[in-house]
C-alpha positions as CSV (number, residue, x, y, z in Angstrom):
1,X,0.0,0.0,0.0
2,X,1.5,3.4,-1.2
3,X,1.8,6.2,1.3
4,X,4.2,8.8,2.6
5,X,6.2,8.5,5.5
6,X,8.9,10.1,7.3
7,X,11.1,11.2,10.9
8,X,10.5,13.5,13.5
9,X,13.7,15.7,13.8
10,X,15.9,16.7,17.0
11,X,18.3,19.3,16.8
12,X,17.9,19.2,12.9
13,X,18.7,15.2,12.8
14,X,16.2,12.3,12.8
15,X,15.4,10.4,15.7
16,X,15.9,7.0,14.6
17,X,14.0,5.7,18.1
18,X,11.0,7.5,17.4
19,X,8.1,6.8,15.8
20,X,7.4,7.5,11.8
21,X,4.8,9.6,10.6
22,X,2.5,8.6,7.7
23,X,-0.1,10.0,5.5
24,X,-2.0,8.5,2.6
25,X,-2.3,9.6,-1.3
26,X,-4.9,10.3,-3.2
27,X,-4.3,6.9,-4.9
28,X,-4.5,4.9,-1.6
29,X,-8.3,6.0,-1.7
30,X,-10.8,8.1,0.5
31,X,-10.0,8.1,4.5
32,X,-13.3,9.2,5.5
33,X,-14.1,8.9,9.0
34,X,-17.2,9.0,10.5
35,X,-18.1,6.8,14.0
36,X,-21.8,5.8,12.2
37,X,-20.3,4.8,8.4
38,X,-18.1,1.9,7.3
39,X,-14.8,2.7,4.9
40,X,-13.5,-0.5,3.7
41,X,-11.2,1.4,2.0
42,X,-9.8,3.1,5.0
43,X,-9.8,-0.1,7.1
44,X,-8.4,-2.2,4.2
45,X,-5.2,0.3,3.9
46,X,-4.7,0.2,8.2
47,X,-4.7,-3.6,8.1
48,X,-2.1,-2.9,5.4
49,X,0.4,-1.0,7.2
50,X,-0.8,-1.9,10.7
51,X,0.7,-5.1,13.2
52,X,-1.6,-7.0,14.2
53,X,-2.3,-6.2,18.1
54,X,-1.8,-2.1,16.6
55,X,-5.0,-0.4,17.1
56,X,-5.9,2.8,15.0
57,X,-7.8,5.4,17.2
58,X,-9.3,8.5,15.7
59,X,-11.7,11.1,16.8
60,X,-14.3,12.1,14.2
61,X,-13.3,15.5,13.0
62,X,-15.0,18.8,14.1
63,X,-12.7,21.3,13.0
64,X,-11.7,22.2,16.8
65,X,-8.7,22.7,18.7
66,X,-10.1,19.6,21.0
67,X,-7.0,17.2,21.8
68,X,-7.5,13.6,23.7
69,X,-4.5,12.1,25.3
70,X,-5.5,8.3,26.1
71,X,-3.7,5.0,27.3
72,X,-6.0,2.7,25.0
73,X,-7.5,2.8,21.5
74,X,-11.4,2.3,23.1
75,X,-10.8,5.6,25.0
76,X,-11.6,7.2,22.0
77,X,-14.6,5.5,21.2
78,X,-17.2,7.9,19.7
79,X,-15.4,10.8,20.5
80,X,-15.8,13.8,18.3
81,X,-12.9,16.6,18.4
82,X,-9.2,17.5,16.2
83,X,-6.7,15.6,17.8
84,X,-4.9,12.5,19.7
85,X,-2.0,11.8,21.6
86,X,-0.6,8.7,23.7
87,X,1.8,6.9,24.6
88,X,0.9,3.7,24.1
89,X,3.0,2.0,21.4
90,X,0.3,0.0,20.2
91,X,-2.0,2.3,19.6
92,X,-1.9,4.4,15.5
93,X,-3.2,7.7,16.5
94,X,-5.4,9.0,13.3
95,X,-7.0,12.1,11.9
96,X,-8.2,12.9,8.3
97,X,-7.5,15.7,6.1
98,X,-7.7,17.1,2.9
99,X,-6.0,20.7,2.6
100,X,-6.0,21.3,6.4
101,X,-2.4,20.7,8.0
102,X,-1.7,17.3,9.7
103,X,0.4,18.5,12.6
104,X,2.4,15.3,13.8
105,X,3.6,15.4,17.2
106,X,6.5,14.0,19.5
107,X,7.6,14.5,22.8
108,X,11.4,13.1,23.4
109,X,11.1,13.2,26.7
110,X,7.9,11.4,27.6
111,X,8.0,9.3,24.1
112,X,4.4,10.6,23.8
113,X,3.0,11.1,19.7
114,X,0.5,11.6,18.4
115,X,-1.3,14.1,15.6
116,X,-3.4,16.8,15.3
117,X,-5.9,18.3,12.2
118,X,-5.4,21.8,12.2
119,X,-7.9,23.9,9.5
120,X,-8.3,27.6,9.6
121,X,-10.7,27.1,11.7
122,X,-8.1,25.0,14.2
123,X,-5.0,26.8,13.9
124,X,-3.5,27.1,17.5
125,X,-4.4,23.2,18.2
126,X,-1.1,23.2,18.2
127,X,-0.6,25.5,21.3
128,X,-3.7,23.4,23.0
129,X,-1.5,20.1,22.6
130,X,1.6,21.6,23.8
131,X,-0.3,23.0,27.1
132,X,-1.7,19.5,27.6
133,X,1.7,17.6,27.5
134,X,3.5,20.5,29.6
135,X,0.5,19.7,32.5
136,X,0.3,16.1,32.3
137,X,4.2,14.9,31.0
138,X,5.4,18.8,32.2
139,X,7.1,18.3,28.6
140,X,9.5,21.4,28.0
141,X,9.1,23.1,24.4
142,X,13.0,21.9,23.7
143,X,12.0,18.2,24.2
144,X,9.2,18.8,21.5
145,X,9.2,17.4,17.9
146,X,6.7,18.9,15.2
147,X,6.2,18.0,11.6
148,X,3.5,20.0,9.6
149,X,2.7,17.6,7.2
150,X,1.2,17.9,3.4
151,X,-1.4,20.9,3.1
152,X,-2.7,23.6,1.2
153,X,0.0,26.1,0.9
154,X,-0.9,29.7,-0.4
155,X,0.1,29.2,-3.9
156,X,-3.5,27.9,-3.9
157,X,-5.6,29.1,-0.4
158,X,-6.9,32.7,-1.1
159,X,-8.9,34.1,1.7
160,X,-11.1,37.1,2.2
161,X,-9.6,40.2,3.9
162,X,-11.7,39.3,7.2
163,X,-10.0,35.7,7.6
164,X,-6.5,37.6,6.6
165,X,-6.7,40.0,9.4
166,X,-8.1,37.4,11.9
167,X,-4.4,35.6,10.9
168,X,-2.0,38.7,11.0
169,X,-3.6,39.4,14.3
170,X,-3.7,35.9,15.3
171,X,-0.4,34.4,13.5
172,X,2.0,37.2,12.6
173,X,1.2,39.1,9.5
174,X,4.0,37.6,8.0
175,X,1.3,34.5,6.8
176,X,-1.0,36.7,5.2
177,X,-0.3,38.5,1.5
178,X,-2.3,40.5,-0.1
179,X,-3.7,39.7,-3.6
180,X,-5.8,41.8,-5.1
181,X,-9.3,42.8,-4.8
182,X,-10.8,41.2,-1.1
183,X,-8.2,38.2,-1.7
184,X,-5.2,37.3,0.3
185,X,-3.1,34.4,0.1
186,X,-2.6,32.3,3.3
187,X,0.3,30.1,4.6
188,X,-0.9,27.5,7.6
189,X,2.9,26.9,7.4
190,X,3.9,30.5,8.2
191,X,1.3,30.7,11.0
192,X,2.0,27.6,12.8
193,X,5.2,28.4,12.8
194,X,4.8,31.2,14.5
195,X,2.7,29.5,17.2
196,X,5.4,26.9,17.6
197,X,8.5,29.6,18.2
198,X,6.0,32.1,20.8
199,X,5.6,28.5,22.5
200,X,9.3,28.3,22.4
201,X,9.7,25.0,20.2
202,X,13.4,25.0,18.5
203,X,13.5,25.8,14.4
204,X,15.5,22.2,14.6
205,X,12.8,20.4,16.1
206,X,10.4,21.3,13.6
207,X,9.7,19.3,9.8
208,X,7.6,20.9,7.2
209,X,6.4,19.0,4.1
210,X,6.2,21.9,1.5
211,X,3.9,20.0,-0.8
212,X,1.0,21.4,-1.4
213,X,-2.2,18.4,-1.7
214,X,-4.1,21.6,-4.2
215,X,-1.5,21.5,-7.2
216,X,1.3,19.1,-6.3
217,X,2.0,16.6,-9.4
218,X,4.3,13.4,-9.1
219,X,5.0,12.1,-12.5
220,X,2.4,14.2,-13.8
221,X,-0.5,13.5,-11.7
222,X,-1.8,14.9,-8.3
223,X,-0.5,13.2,-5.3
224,X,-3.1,14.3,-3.0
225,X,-6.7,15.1,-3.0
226,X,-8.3,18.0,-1.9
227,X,-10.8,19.8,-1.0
228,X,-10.6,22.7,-2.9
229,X,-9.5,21.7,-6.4
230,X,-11.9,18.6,-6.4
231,X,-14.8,20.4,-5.2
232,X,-14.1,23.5,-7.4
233,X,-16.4,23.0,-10.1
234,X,-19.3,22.5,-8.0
235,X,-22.4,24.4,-7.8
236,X,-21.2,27.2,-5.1
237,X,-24.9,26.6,-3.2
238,X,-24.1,22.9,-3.2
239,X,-24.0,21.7,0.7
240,X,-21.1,20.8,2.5
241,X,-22.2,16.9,2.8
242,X,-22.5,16.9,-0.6
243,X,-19.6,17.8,-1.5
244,X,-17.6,16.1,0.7
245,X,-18.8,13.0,-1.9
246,X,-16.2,14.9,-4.7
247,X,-13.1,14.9,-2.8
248,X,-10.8,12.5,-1.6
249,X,-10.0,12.2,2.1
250,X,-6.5,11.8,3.6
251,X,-5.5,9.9,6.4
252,X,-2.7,11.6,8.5
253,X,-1.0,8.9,11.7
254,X,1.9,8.2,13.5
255,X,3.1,4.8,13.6
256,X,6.0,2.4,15.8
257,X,7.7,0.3,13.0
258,X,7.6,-3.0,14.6
């Protein structure tokens, strides 16, 4: 089964002890992920990649900045919310995205991981998972490890002048760039990474995946799906569950290789 994979970095190295982070393609098929539906696409490609006493545990998305930390996979069970963390080995923490940032996440210290989906609407579920580890774990922003995994980047995510100044004032006006008209472009990039050093994490312990799942092409053909290209042909007035039958859902996890 075809999907991407990589390190969290230390000090600008991998961390060969820690766990791998991993995200599907648009040619491993749709993620979706809902606690009352069954994807035998989704569970087809975890029995794939997963051992067999591994259990995948995912929240059903809300576009939040909600964050679970659990010691067991059925802790999770019909929870709704943005993001999971543990430190249980056996357990593949999961979210879905397509053109929101999977925010992967990995304390050296406490060997806690996990990952988190982080939309416009969740940006600064970064900061929520950071306060959660430094209460529980009291995890110290130089033991942290961050990757912000494959998302829209702003060669392709305009945004109206009201969502750009919620950002500079939010995020640093430095992820914001005006356009023309009522159109900015937007970098989730540049604004997590400004939530990540006012937390205090180190540039070195931080990964970014600068592909962008709106216009990135791998032999000529898109890598990821997404939300906006897939979906932009539709009838603007269309609803959102309809749509969300046009676009192809990614699953974003972190994984022991075992």
């Amino acid at each position: 089964m075809s999907f991407l994979k990589g390190n969290f970095f230390y000090n600008g190295k991998p961390l060969p002890s820690a766990p791998l982070w991993g995200m599907s393609v648009l040619s491993s098929g749709n993620m979706r992920f809902r606690w009352n539906e069954n994807n035998s696409v989704r569970d087809n490609f975890f029995s794939s990649i997963c051992a067999e006493k591994r259990k995948v545990a995912q929240p059903e998305l809300i576009h939040s900045k909600t964050v679970y930390e659990v010691s067991s996979a059925d802790e999770i069970f019909f929870k709704k919310g943005d993001g999971i963390l543990t430190s249980n080995k056996f357990i593949v923490p999961a979210v879905t995205v397509a053109d929101c940032m999977p925010i992967f996440v990995y304390d050296k210290n406490s060997n806690v991981f996990g990952v988190l989906h982080s939309g416009w609407k969740g940006t600064g579920i970064a900061a929520e998972a950071f306060y959660m580890l430094n209460k529980k774990y009291d995890s110290s922003p130089c033991d942290l490890c961050f990757v912000l995994g494959p998302h829209i980047n702003s060669c392709c995510y305009s945004v109206d002048k009201d969502r750009a100044e919620y950002f500079a004032e939010n995020f640093g006006s430095d992820c914001v760039s005006f356009i023309d008209g009522n159109k900015y472009s937007l970098s989730l990039a540049k604004a997590n990474l400004f939530l990540l050093k006012k937390i205090g994490i180190p540039d070195g312990n931080v990964f970014i995946n600068k592909e962008c799942t709106c216009c990135f092409k791998e032999n000529g053909t898109f890598k990821y799906g997404s939300f906006r290209r897939q979906t932009a042909l539709l009838p603007q007035n269309l609803p959102l569950e309809e749509k969300q039958k046009h676009f192809t859902v990614q699953a974003a996890f972190v994984f022991y290789s075992f």
